[in-house]
N, C-alpha and C positions, 0 to 999 in steps of 0.2 A: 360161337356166341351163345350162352346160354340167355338173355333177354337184357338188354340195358334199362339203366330203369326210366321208370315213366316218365313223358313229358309234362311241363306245369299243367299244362294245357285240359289232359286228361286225369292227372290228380282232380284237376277243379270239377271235374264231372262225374269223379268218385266212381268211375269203369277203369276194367281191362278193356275196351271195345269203345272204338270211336268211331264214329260213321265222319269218311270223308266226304271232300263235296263232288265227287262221283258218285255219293249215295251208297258206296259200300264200306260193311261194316267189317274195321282193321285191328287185332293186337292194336293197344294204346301206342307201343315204340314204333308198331311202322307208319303213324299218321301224319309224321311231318314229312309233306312232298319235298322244300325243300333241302334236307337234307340228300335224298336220294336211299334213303331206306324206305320209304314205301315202296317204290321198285322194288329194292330187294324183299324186302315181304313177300311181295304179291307173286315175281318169279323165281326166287331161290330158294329163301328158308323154307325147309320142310317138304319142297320139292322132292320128289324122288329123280336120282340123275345114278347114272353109271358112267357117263362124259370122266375119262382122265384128265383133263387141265381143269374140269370143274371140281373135280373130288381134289386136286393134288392143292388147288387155288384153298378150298375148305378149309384142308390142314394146313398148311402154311399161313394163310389169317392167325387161325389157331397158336400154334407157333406164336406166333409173335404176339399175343392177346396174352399170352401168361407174364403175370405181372402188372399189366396195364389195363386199361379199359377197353372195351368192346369200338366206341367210337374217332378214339384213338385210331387202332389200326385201322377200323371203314373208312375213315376219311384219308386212306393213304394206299386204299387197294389198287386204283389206278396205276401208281408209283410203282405198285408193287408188283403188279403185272408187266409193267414194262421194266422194270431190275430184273426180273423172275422169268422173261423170254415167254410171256403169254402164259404162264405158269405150265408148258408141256416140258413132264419129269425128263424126256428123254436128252431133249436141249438141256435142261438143266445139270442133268447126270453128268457131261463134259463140261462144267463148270470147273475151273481152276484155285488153286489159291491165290491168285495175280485177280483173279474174275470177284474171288471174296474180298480182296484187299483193297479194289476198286468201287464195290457199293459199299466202303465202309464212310468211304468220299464222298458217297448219294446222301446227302441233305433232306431228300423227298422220302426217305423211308426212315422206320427206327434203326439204329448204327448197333448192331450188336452182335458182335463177332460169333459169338455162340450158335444167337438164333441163323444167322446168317449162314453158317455151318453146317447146321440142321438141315438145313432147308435144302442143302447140297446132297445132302448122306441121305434123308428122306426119298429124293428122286430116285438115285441109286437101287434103294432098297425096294422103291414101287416097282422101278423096271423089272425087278429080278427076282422078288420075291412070289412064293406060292405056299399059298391060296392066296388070289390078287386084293386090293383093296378095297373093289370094288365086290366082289365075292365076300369076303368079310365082313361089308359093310350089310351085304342082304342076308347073310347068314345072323348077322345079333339084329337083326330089323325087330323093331317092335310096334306091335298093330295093338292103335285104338280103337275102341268100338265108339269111345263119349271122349270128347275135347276135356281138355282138363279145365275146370269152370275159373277160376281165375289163375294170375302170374307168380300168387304164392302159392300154387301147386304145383308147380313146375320143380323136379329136383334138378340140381347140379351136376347129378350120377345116376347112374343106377347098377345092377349086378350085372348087365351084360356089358356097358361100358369098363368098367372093370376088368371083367374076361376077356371084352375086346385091345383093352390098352395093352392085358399081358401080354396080349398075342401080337401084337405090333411092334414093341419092344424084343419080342424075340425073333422078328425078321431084322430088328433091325432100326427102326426108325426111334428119334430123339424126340423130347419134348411133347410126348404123347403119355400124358396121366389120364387117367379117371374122367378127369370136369372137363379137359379139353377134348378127351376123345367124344364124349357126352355132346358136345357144343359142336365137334364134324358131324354125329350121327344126326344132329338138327338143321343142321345145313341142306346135308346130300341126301335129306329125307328117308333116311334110316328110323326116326321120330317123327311122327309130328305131333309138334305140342304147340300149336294155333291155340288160343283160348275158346270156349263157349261164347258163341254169336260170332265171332272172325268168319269172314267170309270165305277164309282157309283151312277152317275146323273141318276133325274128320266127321262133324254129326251136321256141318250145315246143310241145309235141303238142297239136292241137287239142283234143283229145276231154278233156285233161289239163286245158285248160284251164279250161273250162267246169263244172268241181267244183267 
C-alpha cells in the first residue's frame, strides 16, 4: 500500500493528521476505526517485522493490489489468509494446480489466475532463495531522521525499491515492480513514511508517544 486516499472526513480538516478519540494523532487513512485500518496503522504499517507469514502476508496483499485499489484488497485480507494457509510460504510452496483451480471457486478473494499463481511461485522462491527476504528487506531499509511533512511527499518509488525489485525478480519472485515493492518496504517497515505529527512518525517525541 503506498497510502489510499484521504477520508472526506479529513479533507474537511484540511490535515494529513487526525487525532482520534483515543486522543492520538493518526495518518488521515488510518482514522477510521471502523474500517479496521486504524489497527493496521497503529500495528503494521511501517512497523519493522522480520516474522515470514508477515513479510510473505505484505507481498502478497501487494500482488494482488496491482491494478486495483489498496481498500479492495484490505477488505479481503482475512479471506486471504485463510485461501493463503495463514500466509506461511512453506505451506504454501506445496500448493498444487488443483489447490489454484479451487481458489479460483473462492468468491471471498480476487479470482485471478495469474495473481493466484504468483503467489505460489513467490512462496517457492522465499523458501529457497538467498539472501532471504527478510535480509533484503533490511539490507534497502531506509532511515528517516524527519517524517515526511504531508501524504503528497510520500513517493510511489524510490532507487532502492528499484534495486530491490531487480533483485527479487532474479530469485525469482512475480508481480514485484518498483511501486509495489516500495508499498512491501512500508508495510514490513523497511520505510517509514508516518506523516509529521502521526503518532507513528519517526520525529514524534518519545515520551509523547507512549500516552
Amino acid at each position: 500500500m503506498i497510502v489510499p486516499s484521504r477520508s472526506d472526513k479529513a479533507h474537511a480538516e484540511s490535515s494529513d493528521v487526525v487525532v482520534g478519540r483515543d486522543g492520538k494523532p493518526r495518518c488521515a487513512w488510518g482514522s477510521a476505526d471502523e474500517s479496521g485500518l486504524s489497527r493496521y496503522h497503529d500495528d503494521v504499517w511501517g512497523k519493522r517485522t522480520s516474522d515470514q507469514s508477515a513479510m510473505f502476508e505484505a507481498l502478497t496483499l501487494g500482488v494482488f493490489e496491482v491494478g486495483l485499489s489498496w481498500s479492495t484488497v484490505f477488505q479481503k485480507r482475512d479471506a486471504f489468509r485463510k485461501a493463503f494457509r495463514d500466509f506461511d510460504p512453506t505451506r504454501i510452496a506445496t500448493m498444487t494446480e488443483r489447490d489454484v483451480d479451487r481458489l479460483l471457486q473462492d468468491a471471498s478473494i480476487i479470482r485471478n489466475r495469474a495473481k493466484i499463481q504468483a503467489t505460489v511461485d513467490n512462496a517457492r522462491a522465499m523458501i529457497s532463495a538467498s539472501p532471504s527476504l527478510a535480509a533484503l528487506a533490511h539490507s534497502y531499509e531506509i532511515t528517516r531522521k524527519h517524517a515526511p511533512r504531508s501524504l503528497t511527499d510520500l513517493p510511489t518509488s524510490t532507487p532502492q525499491a528499484e534495486a530491490f525489485a531487480k533483485q527479487l525478480k532474479a530469485q525469482g519472485y512475480r508481480f514485484v515492480g518498483p511501486t509495489s515493492v516500495y508499498a512491501f518496504m512500508q508495510n514490513v517497515g523497511a520505510v517509514n513514511d508516518h506523516v509529521h505529527g502521526c503518532f507513528r512518525a519517526t520525529d514524534y517525541p518519545a515520551k509523547a508517544r507512549g500516552r
